[in-house]
C-alpha positions in Angstrom: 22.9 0.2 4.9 22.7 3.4 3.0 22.7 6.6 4.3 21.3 10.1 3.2 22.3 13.8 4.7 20.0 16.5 4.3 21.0 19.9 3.7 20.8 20.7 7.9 23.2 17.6 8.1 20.3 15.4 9.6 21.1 11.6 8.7 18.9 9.1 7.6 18.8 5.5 7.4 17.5 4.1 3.8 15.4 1.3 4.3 15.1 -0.8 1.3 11.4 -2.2 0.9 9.9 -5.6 -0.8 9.7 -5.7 -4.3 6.2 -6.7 -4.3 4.0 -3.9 -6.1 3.1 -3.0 -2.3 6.5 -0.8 -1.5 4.0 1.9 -0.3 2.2 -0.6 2.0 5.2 -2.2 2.9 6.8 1.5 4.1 3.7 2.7 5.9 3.6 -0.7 7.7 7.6 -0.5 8.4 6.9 4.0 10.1 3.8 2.3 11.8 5.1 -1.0 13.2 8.9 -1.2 13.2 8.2 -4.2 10.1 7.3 -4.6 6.5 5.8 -7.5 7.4 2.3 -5.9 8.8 1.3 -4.4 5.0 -1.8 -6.8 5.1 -2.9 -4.8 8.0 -2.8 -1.1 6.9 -4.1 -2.7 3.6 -7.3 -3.6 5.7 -7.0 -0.4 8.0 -7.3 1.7 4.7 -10.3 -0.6 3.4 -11.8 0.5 6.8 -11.2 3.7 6.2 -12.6 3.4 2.5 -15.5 2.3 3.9 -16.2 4.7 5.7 -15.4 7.6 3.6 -16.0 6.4 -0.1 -15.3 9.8 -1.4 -11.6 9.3 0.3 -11.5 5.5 -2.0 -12.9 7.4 -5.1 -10.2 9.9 -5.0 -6.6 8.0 -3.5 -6.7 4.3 -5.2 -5.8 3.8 -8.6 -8.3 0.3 -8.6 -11.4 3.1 -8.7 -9.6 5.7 -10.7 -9.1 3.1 -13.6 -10.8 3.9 -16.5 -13.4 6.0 -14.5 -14.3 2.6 -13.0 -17.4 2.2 -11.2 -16.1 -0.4 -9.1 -17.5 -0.6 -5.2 -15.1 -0.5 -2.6 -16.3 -4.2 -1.7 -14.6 -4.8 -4.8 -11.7 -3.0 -3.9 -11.7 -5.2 -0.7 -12.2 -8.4 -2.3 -9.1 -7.3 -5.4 -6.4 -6.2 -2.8 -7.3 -9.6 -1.0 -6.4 -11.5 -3.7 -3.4 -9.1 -4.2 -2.1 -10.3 -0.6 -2.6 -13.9 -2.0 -0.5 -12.9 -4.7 2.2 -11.3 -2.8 2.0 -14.4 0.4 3.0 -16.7 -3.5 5.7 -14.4 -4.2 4.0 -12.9 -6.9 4.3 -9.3 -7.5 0.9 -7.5 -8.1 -0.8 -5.4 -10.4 -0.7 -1.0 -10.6 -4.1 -1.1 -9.7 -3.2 -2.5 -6.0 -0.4 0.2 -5.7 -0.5 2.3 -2.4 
């Protein structure tokens, strides 16, 4: 495992995440839980959150931000749905599902 030192001589572990277009999702999931393997579920919690504060969706995903899209965040829900698919097939997935 590598290793990085800051300049106060803290130590840190690197952690080396999935290669699956969800390395965000996959790092938040690995802080929250202890596991990569729980990225479906922040995926959902921020489509919760999304849904509840579109402005928040409008501003932080690249799936509305795309071309000035006008793309709902049911649409959102149902793309990064099919992105999990994707990524469950060992498929990597596309920008617009990035984290």
């Amino acid at each position: 495992m590598d290793t990085l030192c800051d300049c106060f001589g803290n130590r840190y572990d690197v952690i080396k995440m999935l290669p699956t277009g969800f390395c965000g999702f996959h790092a938040l999931s690995f802080c929250f839980t202890g596991t990569q393997a729980s990225y479906a579920d922040i995926i959902d919690d921020c489509i919760n959150v999304f849904t509840n504060i579109p402005e928040m969706y409008q501003l932080r995903t690249n799936f509305a931000n795309n071309l000035h899209s006008s793309r709902s965040v049911n649409d959102y829900a149902a793309f990064m749905r099919n992105a999990i698919l994707r990524v469950q097939s060992g498929l990597s997935v596309d920008n617009d599902a990035w984290c």
